[in-house]
RODO-2510 file (C-alpha; in nm, 4 decimals, decimal comma):
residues 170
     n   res          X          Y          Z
     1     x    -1,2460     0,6478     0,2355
     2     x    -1,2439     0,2931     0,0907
     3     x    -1,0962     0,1951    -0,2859
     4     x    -1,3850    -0,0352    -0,3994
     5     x    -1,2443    -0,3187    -0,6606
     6     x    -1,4277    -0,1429    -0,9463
     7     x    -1,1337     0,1659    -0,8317
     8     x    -0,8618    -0,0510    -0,8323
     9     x    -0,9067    -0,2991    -1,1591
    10     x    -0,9656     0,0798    -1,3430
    11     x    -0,6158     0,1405    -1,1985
    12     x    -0,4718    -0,2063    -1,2831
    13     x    -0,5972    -0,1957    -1,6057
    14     x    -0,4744     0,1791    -1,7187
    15     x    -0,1384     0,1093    -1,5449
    16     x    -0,1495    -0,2231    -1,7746
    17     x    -0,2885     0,0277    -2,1015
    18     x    -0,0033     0,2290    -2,0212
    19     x     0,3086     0,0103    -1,9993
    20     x     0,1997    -0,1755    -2,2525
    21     x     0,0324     0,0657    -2,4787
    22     x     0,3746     0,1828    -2,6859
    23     x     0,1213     0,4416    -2,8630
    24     x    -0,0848     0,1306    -3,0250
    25     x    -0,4026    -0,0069    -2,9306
    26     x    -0,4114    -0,2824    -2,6638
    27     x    -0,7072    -0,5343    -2,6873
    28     x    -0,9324    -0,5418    -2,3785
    29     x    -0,8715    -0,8845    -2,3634
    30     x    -0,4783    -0,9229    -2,3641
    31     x    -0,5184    -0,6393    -2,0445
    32     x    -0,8017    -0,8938    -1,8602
    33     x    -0,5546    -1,1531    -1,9196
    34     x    -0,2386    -1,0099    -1,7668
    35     x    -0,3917    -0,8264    -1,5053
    36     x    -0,6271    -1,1519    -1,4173
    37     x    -0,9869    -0,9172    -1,4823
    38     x    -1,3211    -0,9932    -1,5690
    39     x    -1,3308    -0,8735    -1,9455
    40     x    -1,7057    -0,7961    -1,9346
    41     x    -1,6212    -0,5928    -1,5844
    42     x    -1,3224    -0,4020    -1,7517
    43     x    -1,5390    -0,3336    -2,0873
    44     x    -1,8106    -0,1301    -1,8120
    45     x    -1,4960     0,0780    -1,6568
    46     x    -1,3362     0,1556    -2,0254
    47     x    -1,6991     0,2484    -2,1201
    48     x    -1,6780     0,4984    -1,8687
    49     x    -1,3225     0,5928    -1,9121
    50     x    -1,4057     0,6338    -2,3273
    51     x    -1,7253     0,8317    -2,2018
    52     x    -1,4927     1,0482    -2,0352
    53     x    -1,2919     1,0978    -2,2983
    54     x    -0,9815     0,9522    -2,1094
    55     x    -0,9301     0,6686    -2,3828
    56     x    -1,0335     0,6383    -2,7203
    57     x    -1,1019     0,2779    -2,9014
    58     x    -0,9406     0,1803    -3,2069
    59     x    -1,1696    -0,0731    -3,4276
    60     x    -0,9966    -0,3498    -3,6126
    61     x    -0,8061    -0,6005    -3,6018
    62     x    -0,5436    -0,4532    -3,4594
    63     x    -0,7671    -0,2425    -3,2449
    64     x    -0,8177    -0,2084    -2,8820
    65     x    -0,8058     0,1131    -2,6115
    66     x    -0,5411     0,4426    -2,6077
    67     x    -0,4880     0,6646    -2,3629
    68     x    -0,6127     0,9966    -2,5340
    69     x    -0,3883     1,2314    -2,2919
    70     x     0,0411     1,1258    -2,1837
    71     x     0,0112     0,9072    -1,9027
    72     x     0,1357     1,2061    -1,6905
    73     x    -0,1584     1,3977    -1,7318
    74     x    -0,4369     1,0948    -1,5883
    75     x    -0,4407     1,1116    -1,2643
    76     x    -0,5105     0,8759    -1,0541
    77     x    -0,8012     1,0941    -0,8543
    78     x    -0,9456     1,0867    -1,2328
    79     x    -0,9266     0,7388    -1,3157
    80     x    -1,0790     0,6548    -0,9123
    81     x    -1,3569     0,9218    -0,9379
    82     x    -1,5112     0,8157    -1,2734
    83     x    -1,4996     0,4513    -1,2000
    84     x    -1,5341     0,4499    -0,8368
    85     x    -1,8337     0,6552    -0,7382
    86     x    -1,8332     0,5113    -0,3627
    87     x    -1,4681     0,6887    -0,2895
    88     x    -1,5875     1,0376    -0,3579
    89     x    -1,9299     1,0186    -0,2103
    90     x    -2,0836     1,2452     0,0306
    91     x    -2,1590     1,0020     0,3509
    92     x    -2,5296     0,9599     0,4301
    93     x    -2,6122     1,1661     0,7201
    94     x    -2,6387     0,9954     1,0708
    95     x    -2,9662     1,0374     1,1887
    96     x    -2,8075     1,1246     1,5455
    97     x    -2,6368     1,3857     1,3909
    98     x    -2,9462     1,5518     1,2877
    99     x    -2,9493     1,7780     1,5799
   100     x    -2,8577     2,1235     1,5957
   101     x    -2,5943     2,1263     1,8277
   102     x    -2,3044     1,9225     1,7990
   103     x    -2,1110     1,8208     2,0995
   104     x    -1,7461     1,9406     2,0914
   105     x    -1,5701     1,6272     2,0588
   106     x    -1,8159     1,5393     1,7073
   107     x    -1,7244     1,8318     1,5576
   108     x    -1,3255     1,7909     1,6488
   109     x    -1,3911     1,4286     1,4605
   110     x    -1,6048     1,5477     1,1914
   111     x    -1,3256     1,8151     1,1081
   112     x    -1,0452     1,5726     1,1570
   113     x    -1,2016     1,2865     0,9243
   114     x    -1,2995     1,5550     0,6513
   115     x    -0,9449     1,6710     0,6774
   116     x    -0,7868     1,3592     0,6172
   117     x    -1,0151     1,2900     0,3802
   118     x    -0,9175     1,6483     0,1753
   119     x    -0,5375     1,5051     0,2149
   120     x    -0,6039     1,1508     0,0309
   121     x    -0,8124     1,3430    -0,2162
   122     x    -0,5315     1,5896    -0,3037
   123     x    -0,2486     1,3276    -0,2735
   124     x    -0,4597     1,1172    -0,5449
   125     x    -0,4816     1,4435    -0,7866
   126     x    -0,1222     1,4608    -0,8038
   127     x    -0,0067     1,1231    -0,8531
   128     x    -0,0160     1,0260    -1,2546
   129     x     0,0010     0,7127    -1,4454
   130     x     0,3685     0,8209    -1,5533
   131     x     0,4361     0,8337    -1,1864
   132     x     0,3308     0,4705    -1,1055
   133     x     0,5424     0,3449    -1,3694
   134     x     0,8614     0,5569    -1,2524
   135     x     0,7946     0,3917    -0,9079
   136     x     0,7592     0,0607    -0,9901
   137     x     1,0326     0,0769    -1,2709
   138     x     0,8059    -0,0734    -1,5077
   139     x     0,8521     0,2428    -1,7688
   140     x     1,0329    -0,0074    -2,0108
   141     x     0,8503     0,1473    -2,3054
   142     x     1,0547     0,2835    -2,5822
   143     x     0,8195     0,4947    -2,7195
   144     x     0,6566     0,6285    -2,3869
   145     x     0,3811     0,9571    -2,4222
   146     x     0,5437     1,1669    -2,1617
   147     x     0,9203     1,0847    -2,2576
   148     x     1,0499     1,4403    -2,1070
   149     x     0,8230     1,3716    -1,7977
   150     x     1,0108     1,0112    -1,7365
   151     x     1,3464     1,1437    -1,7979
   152     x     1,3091     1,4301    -1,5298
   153     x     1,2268     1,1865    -1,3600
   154     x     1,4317     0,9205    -1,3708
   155     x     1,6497     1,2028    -1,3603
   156     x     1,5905     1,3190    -1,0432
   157     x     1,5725     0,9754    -0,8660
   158     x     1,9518     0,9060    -0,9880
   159     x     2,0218     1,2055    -0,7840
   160     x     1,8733     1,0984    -0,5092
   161     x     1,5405     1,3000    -0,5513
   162     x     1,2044     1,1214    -0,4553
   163     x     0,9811     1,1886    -0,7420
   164     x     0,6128     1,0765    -0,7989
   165     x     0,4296     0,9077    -0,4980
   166     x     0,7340     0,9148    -0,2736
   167     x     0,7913     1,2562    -0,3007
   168     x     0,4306     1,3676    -0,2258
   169     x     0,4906     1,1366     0,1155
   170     x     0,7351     1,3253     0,2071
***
């Protein structure tokens, strides 16, 4: 399982939507400039995102891209499977592996990839915007969607709790 750019500029660019979102409209552009993006590549993964219903544009002049949902309910899984088709793809069949029988030692790999594979997969359902910003203690927002989320939190990391993508690690 590989993160192609396309994945991870759609998770640059929400993170950036959502610290600096404050529950107005941020301009493609200002995001492409602090985040260092292509703004025609960021206007194809928003299309897809506002396709998906995930944001919503705002026309204007003080318009620009919402998150239509709190941050902690996007997901990262979300934001990676409708941007980054290669990370969820079925792999192409081997043509060696068209035989009937598999030896013993494929099918111990073949299970033990697919495994791992299930364990990234669920690891990226539960890890949420919110969560990246708790971890990187960039939630600086004063008028943050999910305020009760970050103060549980926050809450729980003062007490010495993991929370977010530590806490799914351990």
């Amino acid at each position: 399982m590989k993160i192609s750019a396309r994945g991870r500029y759609s998770m640059q660019a929400l993170f950036d939507l959502a610290h600096h979102s404050h529950g107005e409209p941020v301009p493609l552009h200002q995001i492409a400039e602090r985040q260092k993006l292509s703004l025609p590549f960021l206007e194809q993964i928003f299309h897809k995102l506002k396709k998906a219903g995930v944001v919503k544009s705002v026309r204007g002049p003080k318009g620009g891209y919402v998150l239509t949902r709190p941050c902690d309910q996007v997901s990262v899984g979300e934001i990676l499977r409708l941007t980054d088709q290669s990370l969820y793809a079925v792999s192409k069949d081997d043509p060696e592996h068209g035989r009937q029988i598999l030896l013993e030692d494929e099918r111990m790999s073949e299970l033990l990839w697919r495994q791992l594979e299930d364990h990234i997969t669920t690891f990226m359902e539960k890890v949420n915007i919110a969560d990246l910003c708790i971890e990187t203690h960039s939630n600086t927002c004063p008028v943050c969607t999910c305020p009760e989320y970050i103060r549980e939190a926050e809450a729980s990391m003062m007490n010495g709790k993991q929370k977010g993508c530590a806490a799914l690690m351990g």
